[in-house]
C-alpha positions as CSV (number, residue, x, y, z in Angstrom):
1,X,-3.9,4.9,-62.2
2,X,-6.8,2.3,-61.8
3,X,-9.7,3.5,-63.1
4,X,-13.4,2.5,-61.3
5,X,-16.7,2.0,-62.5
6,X,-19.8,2.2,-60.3
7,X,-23.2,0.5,-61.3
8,X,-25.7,1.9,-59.3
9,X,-25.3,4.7,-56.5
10,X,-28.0,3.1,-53.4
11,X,-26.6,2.7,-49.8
12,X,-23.8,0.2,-51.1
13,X,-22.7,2.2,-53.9
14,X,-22.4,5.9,-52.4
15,X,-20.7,4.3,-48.9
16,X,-18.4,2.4,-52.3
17,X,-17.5,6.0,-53.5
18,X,-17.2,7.8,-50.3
19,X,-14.8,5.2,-48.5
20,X,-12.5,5.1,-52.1
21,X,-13.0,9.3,-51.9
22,X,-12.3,9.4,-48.0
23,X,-9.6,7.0,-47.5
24,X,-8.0,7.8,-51.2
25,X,-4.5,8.3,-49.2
26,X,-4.1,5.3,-47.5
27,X,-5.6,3.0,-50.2
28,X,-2.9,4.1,-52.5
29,X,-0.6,3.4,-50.0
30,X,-2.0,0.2,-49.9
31,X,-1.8,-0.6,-53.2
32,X,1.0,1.3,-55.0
33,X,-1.7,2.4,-57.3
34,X,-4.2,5.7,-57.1
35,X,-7.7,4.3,-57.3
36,X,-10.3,6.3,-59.4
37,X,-13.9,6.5,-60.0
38,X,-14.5,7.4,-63.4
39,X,-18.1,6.7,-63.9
40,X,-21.1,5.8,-61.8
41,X,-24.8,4.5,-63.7
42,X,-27.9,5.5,-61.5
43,X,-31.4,6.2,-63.4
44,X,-31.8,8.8,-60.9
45,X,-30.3,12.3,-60.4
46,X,-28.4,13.2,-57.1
47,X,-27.0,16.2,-55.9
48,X,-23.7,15.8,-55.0
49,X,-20.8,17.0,-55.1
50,X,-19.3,14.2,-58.2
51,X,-22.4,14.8,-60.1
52,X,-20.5,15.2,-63.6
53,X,-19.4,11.3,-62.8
54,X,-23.0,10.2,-63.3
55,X,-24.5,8.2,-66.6
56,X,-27.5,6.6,-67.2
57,X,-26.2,4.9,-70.1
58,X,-24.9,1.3,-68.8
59,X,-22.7,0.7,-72.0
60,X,-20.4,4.0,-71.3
61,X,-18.9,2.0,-68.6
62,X,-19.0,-1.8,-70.0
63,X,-17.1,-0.4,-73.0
64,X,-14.9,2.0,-71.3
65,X,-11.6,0.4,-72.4
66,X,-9.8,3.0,-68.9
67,X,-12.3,1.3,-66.8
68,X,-10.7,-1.9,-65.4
69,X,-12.7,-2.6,-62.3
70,X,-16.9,-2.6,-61.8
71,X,-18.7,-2.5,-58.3
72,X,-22.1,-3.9,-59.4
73,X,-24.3,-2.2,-56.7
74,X,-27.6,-2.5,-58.2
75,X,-29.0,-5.5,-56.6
76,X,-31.1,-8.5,-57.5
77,X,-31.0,-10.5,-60.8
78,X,-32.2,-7.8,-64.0
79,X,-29.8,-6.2,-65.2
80,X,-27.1,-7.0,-62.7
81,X,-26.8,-10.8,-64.3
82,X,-26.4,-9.2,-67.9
83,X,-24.0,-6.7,-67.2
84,X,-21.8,-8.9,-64.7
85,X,-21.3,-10.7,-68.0
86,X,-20.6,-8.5,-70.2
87,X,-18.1,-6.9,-68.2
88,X,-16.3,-10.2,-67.2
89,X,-16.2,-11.1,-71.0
90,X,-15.1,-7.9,-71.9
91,X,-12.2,-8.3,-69.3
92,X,-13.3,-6.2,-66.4
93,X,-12.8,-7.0,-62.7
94,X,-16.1,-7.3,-60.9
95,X,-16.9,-6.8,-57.3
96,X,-20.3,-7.1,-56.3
97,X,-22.8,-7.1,-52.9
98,X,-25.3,-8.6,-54.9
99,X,-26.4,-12.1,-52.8
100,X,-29.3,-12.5,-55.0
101,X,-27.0,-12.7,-58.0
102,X,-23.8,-15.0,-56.1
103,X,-26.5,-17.5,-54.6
104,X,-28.0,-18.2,-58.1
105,X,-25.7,-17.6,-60.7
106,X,-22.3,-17.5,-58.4
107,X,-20.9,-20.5,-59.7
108,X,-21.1,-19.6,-63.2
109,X,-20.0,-16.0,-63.1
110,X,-16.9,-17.7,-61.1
111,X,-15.8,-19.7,-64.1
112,X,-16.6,-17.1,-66.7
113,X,-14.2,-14.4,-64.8
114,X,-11.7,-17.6,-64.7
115,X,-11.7,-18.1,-68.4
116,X,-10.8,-14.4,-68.9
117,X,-8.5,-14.0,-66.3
118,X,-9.8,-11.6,-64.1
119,X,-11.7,-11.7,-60.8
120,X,-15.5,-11.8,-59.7
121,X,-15.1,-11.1,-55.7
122,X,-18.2,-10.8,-53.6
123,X,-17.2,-10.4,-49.8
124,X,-19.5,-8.1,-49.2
125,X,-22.5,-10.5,-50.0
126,X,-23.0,-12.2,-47.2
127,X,-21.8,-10.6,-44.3
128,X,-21.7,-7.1,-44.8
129,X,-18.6,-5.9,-43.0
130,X,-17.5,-9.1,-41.4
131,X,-14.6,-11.1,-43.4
132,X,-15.8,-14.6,-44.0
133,X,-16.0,-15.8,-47.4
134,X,-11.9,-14.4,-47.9
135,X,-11.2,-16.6,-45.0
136,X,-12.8,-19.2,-45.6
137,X,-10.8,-19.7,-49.0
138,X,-7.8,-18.4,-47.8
139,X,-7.0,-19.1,-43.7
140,X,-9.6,-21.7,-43.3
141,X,-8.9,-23.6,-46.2
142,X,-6.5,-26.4,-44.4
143,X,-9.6,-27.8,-42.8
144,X,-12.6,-29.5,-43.7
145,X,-15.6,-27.3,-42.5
146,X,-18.3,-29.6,-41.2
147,X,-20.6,-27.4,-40.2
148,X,-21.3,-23.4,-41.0
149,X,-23.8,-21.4,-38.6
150,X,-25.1,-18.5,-37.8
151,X,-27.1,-15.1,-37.4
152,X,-26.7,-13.7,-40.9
153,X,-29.5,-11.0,-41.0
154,X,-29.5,-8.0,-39.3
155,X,-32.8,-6.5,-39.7
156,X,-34.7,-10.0,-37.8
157,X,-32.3,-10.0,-35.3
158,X,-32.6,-6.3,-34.4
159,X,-36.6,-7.2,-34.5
160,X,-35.9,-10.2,-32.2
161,X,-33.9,-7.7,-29.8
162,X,-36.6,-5.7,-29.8
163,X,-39.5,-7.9,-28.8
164,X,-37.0,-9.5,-26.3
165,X,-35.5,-6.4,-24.7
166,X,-38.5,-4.0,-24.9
167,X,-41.7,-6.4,-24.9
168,X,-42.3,-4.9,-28.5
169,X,-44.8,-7.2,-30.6
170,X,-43.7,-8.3,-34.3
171,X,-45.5,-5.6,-36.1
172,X,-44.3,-2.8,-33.4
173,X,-40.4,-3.9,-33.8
174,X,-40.5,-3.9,-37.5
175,X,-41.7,-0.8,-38.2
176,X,-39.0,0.6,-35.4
177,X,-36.8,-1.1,-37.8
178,X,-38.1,0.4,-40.7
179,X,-38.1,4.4,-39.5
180,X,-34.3,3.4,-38.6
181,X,-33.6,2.4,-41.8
182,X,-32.3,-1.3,-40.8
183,X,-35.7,-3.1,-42.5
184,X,-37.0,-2.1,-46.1
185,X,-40.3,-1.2,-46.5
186,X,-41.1,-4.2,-48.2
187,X,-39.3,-6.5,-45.7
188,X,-40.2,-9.9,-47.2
189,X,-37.0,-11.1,-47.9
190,X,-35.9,-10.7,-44.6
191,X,-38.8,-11.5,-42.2
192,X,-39.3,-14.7,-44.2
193,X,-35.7,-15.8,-44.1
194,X,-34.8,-15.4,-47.8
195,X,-32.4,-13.1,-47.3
196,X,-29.8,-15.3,-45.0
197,X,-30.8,-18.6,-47.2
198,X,-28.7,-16.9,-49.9
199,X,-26.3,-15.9,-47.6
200,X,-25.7,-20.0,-45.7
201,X,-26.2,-20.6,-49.8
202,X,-23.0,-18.8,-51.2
203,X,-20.9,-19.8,-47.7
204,X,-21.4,-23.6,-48.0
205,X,-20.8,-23.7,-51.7
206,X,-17.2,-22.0,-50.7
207,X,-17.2,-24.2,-47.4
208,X,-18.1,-27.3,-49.0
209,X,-16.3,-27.2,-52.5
210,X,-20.1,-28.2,-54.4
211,X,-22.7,-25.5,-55.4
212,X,-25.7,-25.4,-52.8
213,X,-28.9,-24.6,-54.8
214,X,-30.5,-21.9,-52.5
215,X,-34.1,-22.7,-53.9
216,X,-33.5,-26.1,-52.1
217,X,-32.9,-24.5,-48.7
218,X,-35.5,-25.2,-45.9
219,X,-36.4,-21.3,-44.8
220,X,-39.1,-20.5,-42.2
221,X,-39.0,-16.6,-40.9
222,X,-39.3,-14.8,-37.6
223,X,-42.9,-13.4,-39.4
224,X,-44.9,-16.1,-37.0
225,X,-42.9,-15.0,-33.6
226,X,-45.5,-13.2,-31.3
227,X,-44.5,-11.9,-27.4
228,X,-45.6,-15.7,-25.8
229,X,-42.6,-17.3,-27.7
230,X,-40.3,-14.9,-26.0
231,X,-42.1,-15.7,-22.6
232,X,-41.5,-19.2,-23.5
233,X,-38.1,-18.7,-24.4
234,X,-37.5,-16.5,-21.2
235,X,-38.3,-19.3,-19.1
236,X,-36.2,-21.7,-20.8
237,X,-33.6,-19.4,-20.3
238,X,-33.1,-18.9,-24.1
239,X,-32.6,-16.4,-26.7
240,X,-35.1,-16.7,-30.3
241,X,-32.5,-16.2,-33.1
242,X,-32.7,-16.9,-37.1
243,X,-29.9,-19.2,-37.4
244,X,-29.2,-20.4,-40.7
245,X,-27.3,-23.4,-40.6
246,X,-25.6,-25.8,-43.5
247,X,-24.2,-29.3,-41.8
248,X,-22.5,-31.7,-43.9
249,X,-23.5,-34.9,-43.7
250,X,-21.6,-38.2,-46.2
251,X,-24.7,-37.8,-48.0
252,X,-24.9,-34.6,-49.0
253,X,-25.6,-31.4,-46.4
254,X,-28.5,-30.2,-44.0
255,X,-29.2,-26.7,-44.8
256,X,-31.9,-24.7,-43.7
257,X,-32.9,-21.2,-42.1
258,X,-35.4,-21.5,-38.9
259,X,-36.0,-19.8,-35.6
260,X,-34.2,-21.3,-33.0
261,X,-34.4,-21.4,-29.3
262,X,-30.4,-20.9,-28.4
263,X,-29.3,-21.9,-25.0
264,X,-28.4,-17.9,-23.0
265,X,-24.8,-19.3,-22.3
266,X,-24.4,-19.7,-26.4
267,X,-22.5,-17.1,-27.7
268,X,-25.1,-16.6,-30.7
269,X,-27.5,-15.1,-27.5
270,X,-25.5,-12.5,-27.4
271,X,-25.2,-11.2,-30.9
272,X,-28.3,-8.2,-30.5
273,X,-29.8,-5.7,-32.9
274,X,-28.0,-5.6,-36.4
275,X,-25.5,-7.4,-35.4
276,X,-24.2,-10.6,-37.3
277,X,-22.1,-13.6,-36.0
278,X,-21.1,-16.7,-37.9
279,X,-19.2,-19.6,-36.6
280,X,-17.0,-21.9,-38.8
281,X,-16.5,-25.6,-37.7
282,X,-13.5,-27.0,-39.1
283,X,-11.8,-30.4,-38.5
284,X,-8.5,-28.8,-37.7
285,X,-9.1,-24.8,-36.2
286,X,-12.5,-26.3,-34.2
287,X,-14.7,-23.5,-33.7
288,X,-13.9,-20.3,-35.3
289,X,-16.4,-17.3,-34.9
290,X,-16.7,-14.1,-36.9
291,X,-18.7,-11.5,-35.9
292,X,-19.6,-7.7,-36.5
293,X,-22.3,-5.2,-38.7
294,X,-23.8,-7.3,-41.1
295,X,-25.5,-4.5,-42.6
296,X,-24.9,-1.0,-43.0
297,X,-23.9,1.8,-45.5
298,X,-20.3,1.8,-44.7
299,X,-19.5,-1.7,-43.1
300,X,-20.4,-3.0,-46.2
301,X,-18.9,-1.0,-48.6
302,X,-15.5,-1.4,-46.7
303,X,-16.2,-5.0,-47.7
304,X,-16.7,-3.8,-51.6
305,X,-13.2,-1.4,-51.1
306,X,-11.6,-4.7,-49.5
307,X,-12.4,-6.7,-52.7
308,X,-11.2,-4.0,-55.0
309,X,-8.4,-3.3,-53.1
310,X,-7.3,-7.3,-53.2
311,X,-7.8,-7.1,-57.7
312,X,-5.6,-4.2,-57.6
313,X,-3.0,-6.0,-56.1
314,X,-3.0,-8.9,-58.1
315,X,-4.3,-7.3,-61.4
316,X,-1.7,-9.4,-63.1
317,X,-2.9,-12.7,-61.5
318,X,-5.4,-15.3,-63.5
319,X,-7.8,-15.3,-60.3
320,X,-8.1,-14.2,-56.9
321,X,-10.9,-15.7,-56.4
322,X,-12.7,-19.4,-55.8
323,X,-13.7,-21.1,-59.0
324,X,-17.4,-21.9,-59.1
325,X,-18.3,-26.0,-59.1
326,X,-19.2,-27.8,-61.6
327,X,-21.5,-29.9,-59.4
328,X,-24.3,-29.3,-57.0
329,X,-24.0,-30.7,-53.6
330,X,-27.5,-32.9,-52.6
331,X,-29.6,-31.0,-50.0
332,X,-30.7,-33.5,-47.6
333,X,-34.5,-33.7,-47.0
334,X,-35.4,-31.5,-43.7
335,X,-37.4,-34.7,-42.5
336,X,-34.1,-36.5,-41.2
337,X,-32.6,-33.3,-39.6
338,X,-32.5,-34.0,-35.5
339,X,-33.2,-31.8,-32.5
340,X,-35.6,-30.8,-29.4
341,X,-38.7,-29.1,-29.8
342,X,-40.9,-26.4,-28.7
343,X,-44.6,-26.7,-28.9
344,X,-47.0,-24.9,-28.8
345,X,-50.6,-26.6,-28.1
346,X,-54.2,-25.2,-28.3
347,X,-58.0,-27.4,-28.1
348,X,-61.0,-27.5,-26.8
349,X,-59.9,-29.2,-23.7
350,X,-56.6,-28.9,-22.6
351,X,-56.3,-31.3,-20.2
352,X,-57.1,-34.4,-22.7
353,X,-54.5,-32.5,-25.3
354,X,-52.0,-32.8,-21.9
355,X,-52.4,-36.1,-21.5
356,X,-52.5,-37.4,-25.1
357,X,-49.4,-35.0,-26.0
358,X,-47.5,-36.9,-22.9
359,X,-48.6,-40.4,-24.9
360,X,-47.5,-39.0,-28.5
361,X,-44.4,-37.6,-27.8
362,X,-41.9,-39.8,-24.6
363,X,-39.8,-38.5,-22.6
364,X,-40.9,-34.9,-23.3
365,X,-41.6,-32.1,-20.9
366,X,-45.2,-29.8,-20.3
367,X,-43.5,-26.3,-19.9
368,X,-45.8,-24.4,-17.7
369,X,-46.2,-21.1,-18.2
370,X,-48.1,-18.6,-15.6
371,X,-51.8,-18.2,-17.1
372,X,-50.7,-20.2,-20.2
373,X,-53.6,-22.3,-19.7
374,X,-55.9,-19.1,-18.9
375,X,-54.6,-18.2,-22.6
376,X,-56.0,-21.3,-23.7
377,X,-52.4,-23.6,-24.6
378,X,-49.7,-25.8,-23.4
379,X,-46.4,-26.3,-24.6
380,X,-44.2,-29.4,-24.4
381,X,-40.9,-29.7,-24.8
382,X,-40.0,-33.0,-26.3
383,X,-36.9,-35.3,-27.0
384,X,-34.4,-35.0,-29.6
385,X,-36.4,-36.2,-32.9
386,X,-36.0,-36.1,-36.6
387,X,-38.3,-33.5,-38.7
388,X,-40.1,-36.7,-40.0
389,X,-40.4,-38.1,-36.4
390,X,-42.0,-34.6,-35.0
391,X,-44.5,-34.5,-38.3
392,X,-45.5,-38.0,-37.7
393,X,-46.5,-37.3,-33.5
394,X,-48.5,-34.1,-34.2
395,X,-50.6,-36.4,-37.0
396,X,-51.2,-39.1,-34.3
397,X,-52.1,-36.2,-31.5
398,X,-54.5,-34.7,-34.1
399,X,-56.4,-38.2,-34.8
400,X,-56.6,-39.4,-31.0
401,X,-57.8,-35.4,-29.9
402,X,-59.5,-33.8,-32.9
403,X,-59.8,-30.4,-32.5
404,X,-56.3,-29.0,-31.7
405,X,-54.4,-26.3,-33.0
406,X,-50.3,-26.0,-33.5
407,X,-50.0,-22.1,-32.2
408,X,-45.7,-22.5,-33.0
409,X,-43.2,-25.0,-33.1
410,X,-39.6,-23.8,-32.9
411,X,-36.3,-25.8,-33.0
412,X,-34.0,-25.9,-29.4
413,X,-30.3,-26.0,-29.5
């Protein structure tokens, strides 16, 4: 008998304990082992029916010599990164959701399971119910990834589906989001992108073999998207997707989170409402795609349950899992990242922003948009040009014009 402990009892948790509860049967098939949950710490009270499992007393589980597995399920950094250690030092298997906790201090709680032989497994952290970071160490670890890309946040994509499907504004489709659960009610972390810079964080440290410091990730959210950048994109036949993105390069690696204008014939146009996809470049597979729920009560916990189930079955092995890196891997400045470019152009007169925008930026292309004018802008569409390159035009459009305003500039793949 394997005995569990749970550390907090939110959406992750309770989906945790009713999958292990639900599918008790064929887990223990599974496993050759019956899978228990001895204890779960929540400061709050719930009525259910396992009520005499609950503790608010953190240490009954950390020093519960039965208890030989932990699901951390609380979330962020205080107390999950002190009790994450203790239990590793004290010999305990951890599985975790916790992204905030792998993309900052993933490396390090990596090596400290390693040096007591037992296993810190986070699937569930990035992807919710899609497998990615077990293949990537396991299946995909032949190749040399190049590249890792994706839509790795539900809640702005199902905002983004909204405003495109529906003609909803920003505001309007979050707070849809938000009565159906899929956005919090302080939605920061995902509107502004933070929430899938951890995620591209902890999958190009596996990817790459090198920590990627997440506070060095280039993020811009979807918080700046209003219903004439989905009539822009409509008419360039394009989809407006986060896409976080981590590309190695001999130097070191682009990686950043942005908006992106994504050709209708890409598969990444596709993925709608909570729905995640990530696609895996390797030298040897080519392009590999994985795609489901990223989010969700019990898409994620079967991610958690997958994790525990995989330290059961090698409870006698030193570690299951990847060892963190010693080193970090250098995040390239954003300035030298390449592509085309949609902008959006307001002034006093439009026709002298036209004409000086054409000078500023060769070879690009005035996008007209029925009574965008009337509205008071233009957009161009310009050449493929660095970050730097992009920065230094707008500088020179602003000194030959004067007044002019940047109403959005978005990336175009």
């Amino acid at each position: 008998m394997i005995y569990i402990g749970v550390m907090g009892h939110g959406v992750v948790g309770s989906g945790t304990v009713e999958i292990l509860h639900k599918n008790k049967d064929t887990i223990s098939k599974r496993t050759g082992r019956e899978l228990v949950v001895k204890k779960i710490l929540d400061i709050q009270d719930f009525d259910v029916s396992y009520r005499e499992l609950f503790t608010k007393d953190a240490s009954s589980i950390l020093e519960d010599e039965d208890i030989s597995i932990i699901v951390e399920a609380i979330g962020g950094i205080d107390p999950a990164y002190e009790y994450t250690v203790k239990a590793l030092k004290s010999g305990k298997h951890v599985v975790t959701s916790n992204k905030e906790l792998v993309a900052q201090h993933g490396s390090e709680l990596l090596n400290l399971a390693k040096e007591n032989n037992v296993n810190y497994l986070f699937e569930a952290s990035v992807g919710g119910g899609i497998p990615i970071i077990r293949p990537l160490r396991q299946c995909l670890a032949a190749n040399k990834v190049s590249e890792i890309y994706g839509i790795l946040n539900g809640t702005t994509n199902y905002i983004l589906t909204r405003m495109k499907r529906a003609g909803l504004g920003f505001d309007e489709a979050l707070k849809e989001a938000q009565i159906k659960g899929y956005a919090e009610a302080d939605p920061t972390a995902d509107v502004k992108g933070h929430d899938a810079g951890r995620k591209i964080a902890i999958l190009s440290s596996i990817a790459f073999g090198k920590s990627v410091p997440y506070a060095k990730i280039y993020t811009e959210g979807i918080d700046k998207i209003d219903h004439i950048d989905i009539l822009y994109a409509n008419k360039l036949k394009r989809s407006i997707k986060l896409i976080a993105r981590a590309k190695r390069h001999e130097d070191g690696v682009f990686a950043m989170v942005t908006p992106v204008l994504v050709d209708n014939y890409s598969p990444m146009a596709d993925v709608e409402n909570v729905f995640n996809a990530i696609m895996v470049k390797g030298d040897a597979i080519g392009d590999v795609m994985f795609y489901g729920q990223g989010a969700g009560k019990l898409p994620t916990a079967s991610a958690v349950v997958g994790d525990i189930i995989d330290v059961v079955k090698h409870l006698n092995a030193t570690s299951v899992g990847v060892s963190g890196s010693s080193s970090a891997m250098t995040v390239l400045p954003i300035n030298n990242f390449s592509s085309r470019r949609l902008i959006r152009l307001s002034g006093n007169n439009l026709d002298i922003v036209n004409k000086y925008a054409n000078e500023v930026f060769k070879n690009s292309t005035i996008i007209d948009l029925d009574n965008a004018q009337a509205m008071g802008e233009i957009a161009i569409l310009t050449d493929t040009l660095t970050e730097g390159e992009v920065d230094s035009a707008l500088k020179l459009l602003k000194k030959k014009v004067g007044a002019i305003q940047i109403l959005g500039s978005m990336r175009v793949e």
